[in-house]
N, C-alpha and C positions, 0 to 999 in steps of 0.2 A: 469157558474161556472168556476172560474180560477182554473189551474193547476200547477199555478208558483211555481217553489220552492225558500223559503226563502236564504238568503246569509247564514244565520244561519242554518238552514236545511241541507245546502250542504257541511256546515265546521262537521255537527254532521254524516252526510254519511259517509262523507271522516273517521272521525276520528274509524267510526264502521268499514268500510274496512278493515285498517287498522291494529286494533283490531283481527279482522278474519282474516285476513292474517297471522302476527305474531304469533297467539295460533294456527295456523295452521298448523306453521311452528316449533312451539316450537313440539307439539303431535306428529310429523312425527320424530324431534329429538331424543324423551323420547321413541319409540313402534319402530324404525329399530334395536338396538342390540336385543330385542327379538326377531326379527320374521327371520332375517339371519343366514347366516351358520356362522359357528364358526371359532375360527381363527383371525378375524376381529379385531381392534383397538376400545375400546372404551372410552372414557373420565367418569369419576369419578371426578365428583363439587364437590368443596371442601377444608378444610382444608388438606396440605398434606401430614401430620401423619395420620391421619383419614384413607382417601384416601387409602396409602399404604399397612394401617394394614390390611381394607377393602381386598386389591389385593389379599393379601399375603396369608391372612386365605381363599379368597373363590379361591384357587390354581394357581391363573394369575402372570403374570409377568411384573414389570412395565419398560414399552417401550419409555416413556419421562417424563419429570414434565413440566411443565406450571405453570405460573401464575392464582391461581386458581381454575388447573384441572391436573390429572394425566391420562397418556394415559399409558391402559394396555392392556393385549393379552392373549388370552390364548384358547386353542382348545379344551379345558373342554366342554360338555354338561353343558345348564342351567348355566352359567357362571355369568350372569347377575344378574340372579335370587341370587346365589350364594352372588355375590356381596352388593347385597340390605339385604340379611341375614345376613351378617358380617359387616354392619353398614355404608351401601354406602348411602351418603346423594343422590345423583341425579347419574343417570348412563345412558349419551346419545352417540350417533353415533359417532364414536372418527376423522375419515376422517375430517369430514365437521368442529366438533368441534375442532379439532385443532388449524386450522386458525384462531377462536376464541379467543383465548388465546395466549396470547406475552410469551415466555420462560420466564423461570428462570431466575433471575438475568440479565433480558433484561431491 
């Protein structure tokens, strides 16, 4: 019994790796502003009227704009949660995501 793996096989691996790697990467994005201390910087995807209104009503302060995403702060408890309340489309790790997004009017 052969064990070969096909040329095809190993382009479908790779592409599954890959796959798990990225949503791997995305879920550690989406779950660090919950589980850290507060204070912290974090991005708000998005339109960024949306975004802002999002900051403003769940009490944060917005700390840059991007293309994109808006990075905000705020040492509120449940801040995030806060956020996703008052209409936050995606609300990830603002560090890491900044680098992600080109400024304003870049």
């Amino acid at each position: 019994m052969s064990t070969t793996i096909s040329p095809a096989q190993q382009v479908l691996r790779a592409i599954a790796l890959v796959a798990l790697v990225m949503g791997g990467w995305f879920a550690i994005m989406i779950v660090m502003p919950l589980v850290g201390p507060g204070g912290r910087d974090v991005a708000v995807v998005g339109e960024q009227a949306r975004a802002v209104n999002a900051i403003v009503a769940a009490g944060g302060r917005v700390v840059d704009v991007r293309r994109g995403a808006t990075l905000a702060r705020s040492d509120r408890p449940g801040f995030v949660l806060a956020l996703y309340a008052a209409g936050a489309p995606l609300v990830i790790e603002g560090r890491i995501a900044a680098g992600c997004f080109a400024k304003a009017g870049a």
